[in-house]
N, C-alpha and C positions, 0 to 999 in steps of 0.2 A: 502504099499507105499515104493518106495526104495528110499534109500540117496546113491548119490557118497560120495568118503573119503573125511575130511576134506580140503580145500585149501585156510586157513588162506592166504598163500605166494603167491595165484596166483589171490585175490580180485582185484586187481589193474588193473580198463582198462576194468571189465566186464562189461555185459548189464544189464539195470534198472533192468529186469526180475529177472537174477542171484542175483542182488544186495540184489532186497527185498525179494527175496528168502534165501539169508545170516543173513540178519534180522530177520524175520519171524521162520528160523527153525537153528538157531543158528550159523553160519558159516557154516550149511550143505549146500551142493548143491543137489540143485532136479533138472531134467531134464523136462522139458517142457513135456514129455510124461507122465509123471510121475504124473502131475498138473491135481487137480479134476477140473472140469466146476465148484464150489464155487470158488476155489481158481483165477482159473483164474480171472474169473469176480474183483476179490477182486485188482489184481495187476493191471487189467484195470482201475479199477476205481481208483486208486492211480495215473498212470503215467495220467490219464486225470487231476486230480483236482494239478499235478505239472504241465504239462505244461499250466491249467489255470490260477494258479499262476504267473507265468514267463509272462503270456499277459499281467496280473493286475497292476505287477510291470511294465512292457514295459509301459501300458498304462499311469499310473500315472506320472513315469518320464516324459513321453512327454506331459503332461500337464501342468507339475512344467516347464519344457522346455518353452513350450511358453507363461505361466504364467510369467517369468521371463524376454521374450522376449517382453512384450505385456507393462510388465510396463516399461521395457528402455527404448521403441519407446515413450510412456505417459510421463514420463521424459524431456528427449529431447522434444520434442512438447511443455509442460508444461514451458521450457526451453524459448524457440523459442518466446511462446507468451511474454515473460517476459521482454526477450528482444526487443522485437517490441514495447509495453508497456511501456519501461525507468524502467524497475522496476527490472535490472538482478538481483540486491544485494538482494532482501529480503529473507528472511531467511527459508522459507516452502517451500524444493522443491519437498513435495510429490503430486503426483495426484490429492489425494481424499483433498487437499488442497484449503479453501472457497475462494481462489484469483486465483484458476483454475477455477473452476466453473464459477467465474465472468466474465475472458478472457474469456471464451468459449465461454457464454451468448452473448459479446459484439459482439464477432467476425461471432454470426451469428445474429446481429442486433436488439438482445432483448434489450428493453428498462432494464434498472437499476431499483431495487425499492429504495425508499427513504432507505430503510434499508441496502441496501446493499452502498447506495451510505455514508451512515454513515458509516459504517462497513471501508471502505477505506480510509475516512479522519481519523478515528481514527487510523491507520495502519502506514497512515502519505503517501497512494500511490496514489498521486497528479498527477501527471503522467497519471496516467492512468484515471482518472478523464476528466483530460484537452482535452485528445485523444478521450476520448468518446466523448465529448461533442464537440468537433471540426466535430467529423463526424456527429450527431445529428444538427448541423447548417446546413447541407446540406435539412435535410426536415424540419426542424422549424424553420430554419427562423436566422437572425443575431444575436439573443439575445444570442443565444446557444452559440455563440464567443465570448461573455463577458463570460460567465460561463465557458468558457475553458479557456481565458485571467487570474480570476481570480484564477485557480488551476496551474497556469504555473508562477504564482507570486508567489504563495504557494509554490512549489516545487522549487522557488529561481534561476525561469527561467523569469523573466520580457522581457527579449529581443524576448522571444517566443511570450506570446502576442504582443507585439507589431507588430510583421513579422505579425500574422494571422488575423490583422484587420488593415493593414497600409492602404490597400485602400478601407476598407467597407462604403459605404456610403449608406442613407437610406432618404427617404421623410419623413419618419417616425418621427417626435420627441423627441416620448420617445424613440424609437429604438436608435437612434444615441446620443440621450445624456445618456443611458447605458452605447454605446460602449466608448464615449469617456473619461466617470470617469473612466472604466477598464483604458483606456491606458494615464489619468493623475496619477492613481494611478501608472503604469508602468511605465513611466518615473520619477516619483517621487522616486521608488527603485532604480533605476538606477543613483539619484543625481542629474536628469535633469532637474529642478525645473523649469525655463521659462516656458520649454513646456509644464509639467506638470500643471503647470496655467494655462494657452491658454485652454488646453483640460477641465481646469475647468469652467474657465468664460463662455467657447462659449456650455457647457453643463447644466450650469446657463438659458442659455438666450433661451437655449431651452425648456425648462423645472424649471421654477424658482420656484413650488410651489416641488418640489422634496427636499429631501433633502440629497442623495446622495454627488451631486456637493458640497454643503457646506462644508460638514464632510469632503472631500477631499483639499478644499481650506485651511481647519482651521488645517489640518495635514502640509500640505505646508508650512502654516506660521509658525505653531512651527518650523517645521525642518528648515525651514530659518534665526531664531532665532529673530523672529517675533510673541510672543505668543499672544500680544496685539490683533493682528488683528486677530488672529487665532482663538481667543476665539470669537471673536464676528463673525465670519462663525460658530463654533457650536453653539453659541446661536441662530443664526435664524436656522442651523437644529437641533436643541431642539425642538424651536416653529413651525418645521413641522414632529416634531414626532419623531426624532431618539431618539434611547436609549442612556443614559447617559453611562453607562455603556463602549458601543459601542467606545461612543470618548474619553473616558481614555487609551482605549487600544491602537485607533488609536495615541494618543499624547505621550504613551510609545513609539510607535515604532519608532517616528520621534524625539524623544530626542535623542533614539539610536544613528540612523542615524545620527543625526547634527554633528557637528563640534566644536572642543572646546568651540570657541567663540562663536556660536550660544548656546551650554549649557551651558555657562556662560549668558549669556541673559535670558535662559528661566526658569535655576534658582534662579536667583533673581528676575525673574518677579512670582514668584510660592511662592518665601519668603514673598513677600507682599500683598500676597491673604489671602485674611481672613480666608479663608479651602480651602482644596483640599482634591479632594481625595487618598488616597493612590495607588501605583500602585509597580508592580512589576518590576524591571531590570535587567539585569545582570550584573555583579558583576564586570567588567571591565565599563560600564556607569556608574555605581555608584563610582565607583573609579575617572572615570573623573570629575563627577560632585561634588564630595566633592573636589579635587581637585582648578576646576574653582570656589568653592563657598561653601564652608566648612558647614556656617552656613544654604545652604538649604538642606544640609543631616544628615536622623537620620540611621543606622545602625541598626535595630531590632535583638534581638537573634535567633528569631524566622526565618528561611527560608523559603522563598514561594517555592521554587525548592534547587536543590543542588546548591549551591552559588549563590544563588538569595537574594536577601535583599530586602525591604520594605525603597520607597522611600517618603516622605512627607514634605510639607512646611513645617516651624516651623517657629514661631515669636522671633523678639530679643530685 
């Protein structure tokens, strides 16, 4: 076999051939004439398994390519439904995210399962609650507009309910004295107390063995600073079944709401109840209401939330 002289100085710029011929037999060069049918074979098979290298690479990158193209577009979309949803700000904006999956679901008309519909109250995405159930009224019927009035209350939108059942009317009974506690409870957020009545009494007289309507009149009367009469709407909806529970929370919320002078009324009328139950406030109510009436508040050390206090009659 013969070798050319060495050409350390002239490698630069040669063919694979030469190359891995410089390899192979130390910076000699062999001449292609020179090359046994093994050897050949051997250099064949090298520049084959480099250029199927170089595909592998090509290929992969353009996978990662549109790998990367595939999740911007999921993004955006992910994006898109969020927004249409009321829900741009929340915090997951990956794909494989269980509040993607749910927009996806809705948007091709799957029903919600109870689970997932927990899953979003607890998330606090009301919003998108209300939008379901708004277009869920289209084949179920008007009740499904109470259900989306009360997630649009939730989300500290009451004037939303109100728009999506201003002119729903129904033969129905119980359909319509639904809709109407939804939008006494909505005007009630809103401070609009009169109307807030009206939709209670005339949901009363529709329905007087309910006891929805009650628990709504007897929130009204607190916040009016009327607890007298207030209590005695939960007592008859006690004695058709509401949870006790239920109307402590509703008579937090409308102490909230009230107005000095109405919590000054409704804590002295809670000074002179033989018990109450405890309830929790935030720490600006409870400011007000020791305030208007010192001796109906006790301060606990103990927090229900971060600056929440534990509010209770006490005797003098």
């Amino acid at each position: 076999m013969k070798f050319d002289k060495q050409v350390n100085t002239l490698a630069k710029g040669l063919t694979d051939t030469v190359e891995l011929s410089l390899i192979v037999f130390g910076n000699g060069i062999i001449t292609d004439l020179c090359l046994t049918v093994e050897l050949k074979e051997k250099i064949h098979e090298y520049e084959q398994k480099k250029i199927q290298k170089e595909e592998e690479e090509r290929r992969k990158a353009e996978e990662r390519r549109i790998q990367i193209m595939l999740e911007a577009e999921a993004r955006r979309e992910f994006q898109r439904l969020k927004d249409k949803y009321q829900v741009s700000d929340y915090w997951d904006s990956s794909p494989v995210s269980p509040l993607n999956r749910l927009l996806i679901e809705i948007e091709e008309d799957k029903s919600l399962l109870p689970s997932d519909e927990e899953w979003l109250n607890l998330q606090g995405l009301f919003p998108v609650l209300a939008i379901y159930y708004e277009h869920q009224a289209v084949f179920y019927g008007i009740v499904k507009l109470a259900v989306a009035g009360k997630y649009w209350r939730k989300a500290n939108e009451p004037q939303r309910s109100q728009d999506i059942t201003e002119n729903v009317r129904s033969l129905n009974n119980k359909e319509m004295s639904i809709i109407l506690t939804m939008r006494g409870g909505a005007f009630k957020d809103i401070e609009e107390l009169d109307e807030a009545e009206k939709c209670g009494q005339e949901a009363i007289r529709l329905t007087p063995n309910s006891y929805y309507p009650y628990k709504l009149l007897g929130a009204i009367k607190y916040q009016s600073g009327l607890p007298e009469i207030g209590d005695k709407y939960f007592k008859r909806a006690h004695e058709l079944g509401s949870p006790t529970r239920d109307e402590d929370e509703m008579i937090k919320k409308a102490m909230e709401r009230a107005g000095k002078v109405e919590q000054k009324r409704v804590a002295e009328y809670l000074l002179q109840k033989d018990c109450f139950s405890p309830m929790a406030l935030d720490h600006e109510t409870v400011s007000r209401l020791a305030a208007a009436c010192p001796l109906a508040v006790i301060r606990c050390r103990i927090p229900v939330q971060a600056n929440h206090w534990i509010i209770a009659g006490v005797a003098v």
